[in-house]
C-alpha positions as CSV (number, residue, x, y, z in Angstrom):
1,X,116.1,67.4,187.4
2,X,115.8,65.2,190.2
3,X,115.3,61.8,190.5
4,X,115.8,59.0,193.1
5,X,116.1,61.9,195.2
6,X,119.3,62.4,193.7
7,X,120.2,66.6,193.2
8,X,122.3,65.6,190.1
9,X,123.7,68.8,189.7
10,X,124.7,69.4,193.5
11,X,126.5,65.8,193.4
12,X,127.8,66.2,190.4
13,X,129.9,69.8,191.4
14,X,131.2,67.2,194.5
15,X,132.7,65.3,192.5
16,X,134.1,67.2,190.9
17,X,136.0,69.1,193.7
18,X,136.5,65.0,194.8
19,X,138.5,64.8,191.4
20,X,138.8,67.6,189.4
21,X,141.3,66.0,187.0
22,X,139.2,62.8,186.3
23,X,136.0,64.7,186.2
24,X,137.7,67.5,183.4
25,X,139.0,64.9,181.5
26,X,135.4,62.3,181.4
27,X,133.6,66.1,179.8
28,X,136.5,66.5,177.9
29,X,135.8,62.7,176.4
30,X,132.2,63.3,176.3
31,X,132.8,66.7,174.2
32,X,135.0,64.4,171.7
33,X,132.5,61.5,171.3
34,X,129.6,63.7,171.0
35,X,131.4,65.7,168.0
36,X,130.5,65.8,164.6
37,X,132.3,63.1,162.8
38,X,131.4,60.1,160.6
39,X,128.0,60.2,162.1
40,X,126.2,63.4,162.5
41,X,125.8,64.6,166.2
42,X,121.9,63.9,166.0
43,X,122.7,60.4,165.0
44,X,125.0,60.4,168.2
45,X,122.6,61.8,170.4
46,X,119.8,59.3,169.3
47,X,121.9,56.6,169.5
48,X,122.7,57.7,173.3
49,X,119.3,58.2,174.5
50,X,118.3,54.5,172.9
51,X,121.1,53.3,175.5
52,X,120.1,55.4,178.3
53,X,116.8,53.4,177.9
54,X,118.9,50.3,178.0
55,X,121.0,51.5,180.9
56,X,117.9,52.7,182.5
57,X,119.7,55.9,183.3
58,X,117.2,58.7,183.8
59,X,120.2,61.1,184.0
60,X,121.0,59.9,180.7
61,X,117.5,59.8,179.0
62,X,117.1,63.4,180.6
63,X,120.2,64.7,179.2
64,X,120.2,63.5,175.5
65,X,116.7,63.8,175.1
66,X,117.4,67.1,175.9
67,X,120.3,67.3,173.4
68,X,118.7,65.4,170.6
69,X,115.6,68.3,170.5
70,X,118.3,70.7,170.8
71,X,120.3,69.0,167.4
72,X,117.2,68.8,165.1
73,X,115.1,65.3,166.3
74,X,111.7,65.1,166.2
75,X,109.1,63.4,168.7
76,X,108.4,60.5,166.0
77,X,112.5,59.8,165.5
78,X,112.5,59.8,169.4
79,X,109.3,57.4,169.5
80,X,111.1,55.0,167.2
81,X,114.6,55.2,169.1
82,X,112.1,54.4,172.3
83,X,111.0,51.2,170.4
84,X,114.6,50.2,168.8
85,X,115.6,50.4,172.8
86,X,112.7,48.3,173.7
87,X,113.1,45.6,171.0
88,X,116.8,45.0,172.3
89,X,115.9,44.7,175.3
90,X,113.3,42.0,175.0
91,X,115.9,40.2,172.5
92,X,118.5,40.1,175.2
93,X,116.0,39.0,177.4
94,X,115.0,36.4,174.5
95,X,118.3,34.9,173.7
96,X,119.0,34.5,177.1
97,X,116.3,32.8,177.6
98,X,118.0,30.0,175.8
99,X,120.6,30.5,178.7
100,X,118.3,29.9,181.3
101,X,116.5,26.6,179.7
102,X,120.3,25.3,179.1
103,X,120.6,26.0,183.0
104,X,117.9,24.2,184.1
105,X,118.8,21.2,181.7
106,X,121.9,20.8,183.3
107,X,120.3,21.3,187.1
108,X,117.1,19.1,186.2
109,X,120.4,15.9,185.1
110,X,122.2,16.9,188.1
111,X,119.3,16.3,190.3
112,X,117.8,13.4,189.0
């Protein structure tokens, strides 16, 4: 896909004539992380798309959506990573929140 007007897959080959070595060895990585192990590869691949939302890749939330229907997951397991994404996102923006009143506390006594 295409996005940004970005060909992902046309960049993607330059790079890796850019750096072959450091492009083999980030897919070999992937290939490891993404391997069956103490968490089952669906697991792995919802996980991933929940932080593509975060990331706000759409690389990302193309690719392992794409991999997580491939492994088994279902639109509603999807649907619920969606929201588990979502709710982290609005507590990060939350917490820091508190952040931002502590920095206007401190501006607010340094002005006056």
């Amino acid at each position: 896909m295409t996005f940004h007007g970005v060909n992902a897959a046309k960049q993607f080959k330059y790079m890796r004539e850019l750096v072959p070595e450091a492009y083999r060895a980030f897919l070999e990585f992937d290939g490891k992380v993404f391997a069956e192990g103490a968490l089952p590869v669906k697991t792995k691949e919802l996980i991933a798309l929940a932080v593509a939302h975060i990331t706000q890749c759409p690389w990302c939330i193309d690719a392992h959506a794409k991999r997580a229907v491939k492994v088994g997951a279902s639109d509603a397991e999807i649907g619920e990573v969606i929201f588990v994404a979502m709710a982290m996102a609005a507590g990060a923006a939350w917490s820091h929140g508190g952040l931002a009143l502590q920095c206007t506390e401190k501006h607010r006594g340094a002005t006056g």
